[in-house]
mmCIF file of the C-alpha atoms, coordinates in Angstrom:
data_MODEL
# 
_entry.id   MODEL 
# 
loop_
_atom_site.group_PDB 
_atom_site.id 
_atom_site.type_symbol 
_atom_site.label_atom_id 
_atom_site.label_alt_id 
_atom_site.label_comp_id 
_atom_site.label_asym_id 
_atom_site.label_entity_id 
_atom_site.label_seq_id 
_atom_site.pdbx_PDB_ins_code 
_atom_site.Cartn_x 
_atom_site.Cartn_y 
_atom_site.Cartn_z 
_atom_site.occupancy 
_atom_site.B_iso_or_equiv 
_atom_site.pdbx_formal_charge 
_atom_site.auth_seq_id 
_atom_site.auth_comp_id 
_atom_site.auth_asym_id 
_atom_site.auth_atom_id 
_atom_site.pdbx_PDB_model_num 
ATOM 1   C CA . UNK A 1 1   ? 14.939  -11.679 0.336   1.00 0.00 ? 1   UNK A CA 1 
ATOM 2   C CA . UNK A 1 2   ? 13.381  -8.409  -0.260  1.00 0.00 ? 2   UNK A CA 1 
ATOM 3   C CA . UNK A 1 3   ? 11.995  -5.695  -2.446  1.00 0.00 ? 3   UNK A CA 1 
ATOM 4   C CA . UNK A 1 4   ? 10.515  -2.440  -2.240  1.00 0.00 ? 4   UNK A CA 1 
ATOM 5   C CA . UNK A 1 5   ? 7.578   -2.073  -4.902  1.00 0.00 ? 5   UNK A CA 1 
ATOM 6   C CA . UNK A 1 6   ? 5.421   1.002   -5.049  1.00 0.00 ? 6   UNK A CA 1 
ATOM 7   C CA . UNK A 1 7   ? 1.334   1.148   -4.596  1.00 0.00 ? 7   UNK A CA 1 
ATOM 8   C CA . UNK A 1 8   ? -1.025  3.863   -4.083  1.00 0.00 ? 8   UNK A CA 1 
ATOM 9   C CA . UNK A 1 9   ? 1.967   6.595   -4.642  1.00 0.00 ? 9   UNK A CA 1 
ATOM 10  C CA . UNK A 1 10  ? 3.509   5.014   -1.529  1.00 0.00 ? 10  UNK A CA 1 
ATOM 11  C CA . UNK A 1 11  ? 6.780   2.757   -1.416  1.00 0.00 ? 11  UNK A CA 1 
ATOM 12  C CA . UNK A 1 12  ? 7.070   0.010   1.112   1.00 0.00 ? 12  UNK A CA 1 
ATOM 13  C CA . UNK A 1 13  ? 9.724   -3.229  1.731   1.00 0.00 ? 13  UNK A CA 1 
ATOM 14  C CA . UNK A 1 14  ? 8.499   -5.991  2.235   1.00 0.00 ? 14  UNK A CA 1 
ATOM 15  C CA . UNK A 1 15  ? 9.479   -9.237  2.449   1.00 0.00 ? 15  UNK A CA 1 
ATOM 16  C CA . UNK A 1 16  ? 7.839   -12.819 2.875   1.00 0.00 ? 16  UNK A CA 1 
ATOM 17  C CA . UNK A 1 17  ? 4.474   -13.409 4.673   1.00 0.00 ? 17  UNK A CA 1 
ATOM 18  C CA . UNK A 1 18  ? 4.646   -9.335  5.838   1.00 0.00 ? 18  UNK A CA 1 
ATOM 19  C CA . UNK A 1 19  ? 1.315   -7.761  5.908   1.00 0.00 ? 19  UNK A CA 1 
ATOM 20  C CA . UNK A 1 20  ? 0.707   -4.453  5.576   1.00 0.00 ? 20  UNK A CA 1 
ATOM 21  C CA . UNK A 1 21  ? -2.251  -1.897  4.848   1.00 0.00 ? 21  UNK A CA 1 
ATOM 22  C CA . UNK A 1 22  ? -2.295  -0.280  1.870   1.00 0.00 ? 22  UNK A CA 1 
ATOM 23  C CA . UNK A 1 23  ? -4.502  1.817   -0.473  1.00 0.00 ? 23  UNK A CA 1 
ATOM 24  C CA . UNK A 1 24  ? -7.482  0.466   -1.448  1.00 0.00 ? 24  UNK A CA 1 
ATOM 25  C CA . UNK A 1 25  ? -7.076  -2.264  -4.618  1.00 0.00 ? 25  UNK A CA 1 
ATOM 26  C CA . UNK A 1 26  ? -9.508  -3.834  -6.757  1.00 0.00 ? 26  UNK A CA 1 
ATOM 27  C CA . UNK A 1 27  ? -10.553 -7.149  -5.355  1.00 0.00 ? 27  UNK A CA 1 
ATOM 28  C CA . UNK A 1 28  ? -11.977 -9.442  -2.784  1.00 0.00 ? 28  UNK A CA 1 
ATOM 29  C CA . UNK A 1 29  ? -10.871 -10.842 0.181   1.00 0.00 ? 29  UNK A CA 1 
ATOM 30  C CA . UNK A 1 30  ? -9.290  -14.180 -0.546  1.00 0.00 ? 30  UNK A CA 1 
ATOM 31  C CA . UNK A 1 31  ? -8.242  -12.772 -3.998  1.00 0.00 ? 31  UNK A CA 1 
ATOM 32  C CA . UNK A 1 32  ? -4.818  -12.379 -5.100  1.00 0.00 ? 32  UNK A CA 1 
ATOM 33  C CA . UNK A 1 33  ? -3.111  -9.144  -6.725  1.00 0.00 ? 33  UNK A CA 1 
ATOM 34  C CA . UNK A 1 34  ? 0.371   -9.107  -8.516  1.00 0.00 ? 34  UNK A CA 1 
ATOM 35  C CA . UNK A 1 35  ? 2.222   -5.728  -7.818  1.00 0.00 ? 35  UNK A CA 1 
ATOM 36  C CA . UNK A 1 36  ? 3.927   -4.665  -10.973 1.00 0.00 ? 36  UNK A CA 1 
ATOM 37  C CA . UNK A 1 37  ? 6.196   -1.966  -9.820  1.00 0.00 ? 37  UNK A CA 1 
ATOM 38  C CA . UNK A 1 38  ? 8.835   -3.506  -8.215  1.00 0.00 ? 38  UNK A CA 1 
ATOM 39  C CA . UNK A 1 39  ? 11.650  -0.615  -7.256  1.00 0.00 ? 39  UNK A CA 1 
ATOM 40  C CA . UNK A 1 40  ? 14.683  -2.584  -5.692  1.00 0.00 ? 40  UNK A CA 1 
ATOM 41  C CA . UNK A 1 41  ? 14.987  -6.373  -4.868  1.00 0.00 ? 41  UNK A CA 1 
ATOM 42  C CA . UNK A 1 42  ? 17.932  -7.289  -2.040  1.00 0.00 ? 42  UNK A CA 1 
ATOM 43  C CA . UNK A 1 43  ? 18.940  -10.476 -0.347  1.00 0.00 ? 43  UNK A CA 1 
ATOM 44  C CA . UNK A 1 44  ? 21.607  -11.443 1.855   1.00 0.00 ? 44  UNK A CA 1 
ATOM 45  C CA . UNK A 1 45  ? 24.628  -11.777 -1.257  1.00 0.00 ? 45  UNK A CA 1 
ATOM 46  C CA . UNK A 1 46  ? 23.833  -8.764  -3.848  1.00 0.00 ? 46  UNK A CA 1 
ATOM 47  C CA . UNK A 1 47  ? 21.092  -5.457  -4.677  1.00 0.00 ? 47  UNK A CA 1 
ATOM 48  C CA . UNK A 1 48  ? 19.107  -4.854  -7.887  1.00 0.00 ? 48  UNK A CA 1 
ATOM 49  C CA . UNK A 1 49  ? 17.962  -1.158  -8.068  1.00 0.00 ? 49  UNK A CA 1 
ATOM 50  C CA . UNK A 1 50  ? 15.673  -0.630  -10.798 1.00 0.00 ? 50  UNK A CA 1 
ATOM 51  C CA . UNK A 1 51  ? 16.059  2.089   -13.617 1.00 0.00 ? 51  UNK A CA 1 
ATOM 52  C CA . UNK A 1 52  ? 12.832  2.885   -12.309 1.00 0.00 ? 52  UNK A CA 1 
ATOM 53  C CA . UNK A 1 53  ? 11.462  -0.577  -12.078 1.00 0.00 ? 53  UNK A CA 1 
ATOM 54  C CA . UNK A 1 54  ? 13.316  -3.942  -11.803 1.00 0.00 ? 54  UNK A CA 1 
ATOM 55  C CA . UNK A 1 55  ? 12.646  -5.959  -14.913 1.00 0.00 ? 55  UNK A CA 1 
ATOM 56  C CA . UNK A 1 56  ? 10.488  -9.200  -15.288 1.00 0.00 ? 56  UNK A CA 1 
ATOM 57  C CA . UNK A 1 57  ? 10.476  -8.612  -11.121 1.00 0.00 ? 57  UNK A CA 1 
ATOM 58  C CA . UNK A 1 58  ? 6.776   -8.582  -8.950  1.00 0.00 ? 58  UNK A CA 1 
ATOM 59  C CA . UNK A 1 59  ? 5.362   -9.464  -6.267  1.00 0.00 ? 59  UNK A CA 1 
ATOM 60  C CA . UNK A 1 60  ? 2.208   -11.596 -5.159  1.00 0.00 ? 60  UNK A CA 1 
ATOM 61  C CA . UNK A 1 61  ? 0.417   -10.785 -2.480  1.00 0.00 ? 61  UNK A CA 1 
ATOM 62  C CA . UNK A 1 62  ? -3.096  -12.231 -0.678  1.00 0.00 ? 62  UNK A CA 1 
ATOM 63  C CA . UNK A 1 63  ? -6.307  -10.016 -0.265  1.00 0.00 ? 63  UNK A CA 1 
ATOM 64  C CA . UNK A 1 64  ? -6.838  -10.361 3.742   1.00 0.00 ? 64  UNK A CA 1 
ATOM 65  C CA . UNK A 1 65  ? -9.141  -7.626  4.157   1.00 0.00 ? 65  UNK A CA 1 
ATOM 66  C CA . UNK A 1 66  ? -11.008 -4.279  2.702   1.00 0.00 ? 66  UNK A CA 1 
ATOM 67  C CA . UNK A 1 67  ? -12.037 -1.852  4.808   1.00 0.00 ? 67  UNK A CA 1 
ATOM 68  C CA . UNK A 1 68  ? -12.172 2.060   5.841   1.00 0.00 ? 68  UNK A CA 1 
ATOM 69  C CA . UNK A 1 69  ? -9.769  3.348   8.588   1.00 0.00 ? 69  UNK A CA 1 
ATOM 70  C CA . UNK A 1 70  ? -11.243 5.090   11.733  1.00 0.00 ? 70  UNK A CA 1 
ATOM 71  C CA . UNK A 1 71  ? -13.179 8.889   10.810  1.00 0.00 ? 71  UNK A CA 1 
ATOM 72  C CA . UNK A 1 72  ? -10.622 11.904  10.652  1.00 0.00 ? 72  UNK A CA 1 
ATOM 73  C CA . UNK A 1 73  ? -12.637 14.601  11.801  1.00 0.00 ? 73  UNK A CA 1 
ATOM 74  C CA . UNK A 1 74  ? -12.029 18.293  9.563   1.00 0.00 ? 74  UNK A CA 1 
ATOM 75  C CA . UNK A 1 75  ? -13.222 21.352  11.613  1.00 0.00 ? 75  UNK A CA 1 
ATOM 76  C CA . UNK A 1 76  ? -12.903 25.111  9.855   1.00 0.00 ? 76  UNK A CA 1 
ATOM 77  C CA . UNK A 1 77  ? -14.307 28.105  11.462  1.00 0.00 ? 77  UNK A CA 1 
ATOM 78  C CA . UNK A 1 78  ? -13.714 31.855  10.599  1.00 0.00 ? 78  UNK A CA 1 
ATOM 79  C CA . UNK A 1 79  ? -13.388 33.628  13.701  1.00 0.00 ? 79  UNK A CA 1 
ATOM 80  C CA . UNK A 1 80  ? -15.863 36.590  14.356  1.00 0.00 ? 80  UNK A CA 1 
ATOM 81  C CA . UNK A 1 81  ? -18.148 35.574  11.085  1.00 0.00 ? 81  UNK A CA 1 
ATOM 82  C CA . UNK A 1 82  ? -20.163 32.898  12.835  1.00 0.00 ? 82  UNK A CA 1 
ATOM 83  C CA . UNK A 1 83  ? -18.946 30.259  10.395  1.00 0.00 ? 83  UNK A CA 1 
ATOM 84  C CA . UNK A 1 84  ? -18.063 26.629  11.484  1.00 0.00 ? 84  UNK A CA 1 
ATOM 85  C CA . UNK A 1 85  ? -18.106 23.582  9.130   1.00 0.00 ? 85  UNK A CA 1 
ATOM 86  C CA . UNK A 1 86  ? -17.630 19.935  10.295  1.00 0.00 ? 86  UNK A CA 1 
ATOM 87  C CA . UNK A 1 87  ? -16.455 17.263  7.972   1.00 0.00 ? 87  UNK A CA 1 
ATOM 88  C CA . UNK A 1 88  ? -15.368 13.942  8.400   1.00 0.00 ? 88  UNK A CA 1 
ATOM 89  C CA . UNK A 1 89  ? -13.524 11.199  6.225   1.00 0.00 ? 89  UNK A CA 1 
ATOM 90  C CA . UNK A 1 90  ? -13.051 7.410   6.768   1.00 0.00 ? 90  UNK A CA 1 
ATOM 91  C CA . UNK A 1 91  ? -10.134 6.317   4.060   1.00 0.00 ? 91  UNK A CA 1 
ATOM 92  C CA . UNK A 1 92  ? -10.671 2.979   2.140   1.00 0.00 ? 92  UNK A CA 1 
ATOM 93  C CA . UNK A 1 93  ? -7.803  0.454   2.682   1.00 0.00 ? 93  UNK A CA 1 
ATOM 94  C CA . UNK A 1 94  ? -6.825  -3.134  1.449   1.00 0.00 ? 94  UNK A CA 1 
ATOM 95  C CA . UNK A 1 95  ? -4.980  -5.279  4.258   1.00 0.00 ? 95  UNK A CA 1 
ATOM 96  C CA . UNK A 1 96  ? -2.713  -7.321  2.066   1.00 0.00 ? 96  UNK A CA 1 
ATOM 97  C CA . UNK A 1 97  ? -0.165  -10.316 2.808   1.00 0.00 ? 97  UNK A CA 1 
ATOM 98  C CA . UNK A 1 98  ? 3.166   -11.292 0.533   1.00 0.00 ? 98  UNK A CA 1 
ATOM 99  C CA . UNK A 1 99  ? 2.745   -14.683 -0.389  1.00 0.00 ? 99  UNK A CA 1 
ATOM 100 C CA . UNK A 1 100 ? 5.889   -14.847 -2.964  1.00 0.00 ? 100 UNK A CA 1 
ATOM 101 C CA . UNK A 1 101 ? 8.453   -12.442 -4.663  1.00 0.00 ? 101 UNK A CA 1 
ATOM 102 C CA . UNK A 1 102 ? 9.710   -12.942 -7.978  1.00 0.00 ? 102 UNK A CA 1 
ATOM 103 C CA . UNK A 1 103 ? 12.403  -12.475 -10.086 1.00 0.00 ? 103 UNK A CA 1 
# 
């Protein structure tokens, strides 16, 4: 079995004991989260799309780690002005695993 479920404005399937890195959710490791929006649940005999969400369907999932991806370095520079700026940005993530799906 499967679903798709939406978190952090991103969809993803998933299925049983998949993990997968997300965007950062409240919690500690060792925690777990339920994920409400559940988009499409499929199996091996039938399909339930949702209308946008399946009812009375989530999913559980295990906290296995938070943490910040590697630094993205932004450069900008006007050419012939002498003007260079340097940023750079680590993006917080949550390293989750599906422990159950429900219907």
């Amino acid at each position: 079995m499967y679903a798709v479920v939406k978190t952090g404005g991103k969809q993803y399937r998933v299925s049983m004991g998949d993990q997968l890195r997300v965007e950062k959710l409240p919690g500690a490791v060792g925690d777990e989260v339920t994920l409400e929006e559940v988009l499409m649940l499929g199996g091996s005999d039938k399909v339930v799309v949702g209308q946008p969400k399946v009812d009375g369907a989530s999913v559980k999932a295990k906290i296995l780690e938070q943490d910040r991806a590697r630094k993205v370095i932004v450069y900008k520079f006007l050419k012939r002005k002498d003007h260079h700026k340097k940023q750079g940005h680590r993006q917080a993530f949550t390293r989750i695993q599906i422990t159950d799906i429900q219907v």
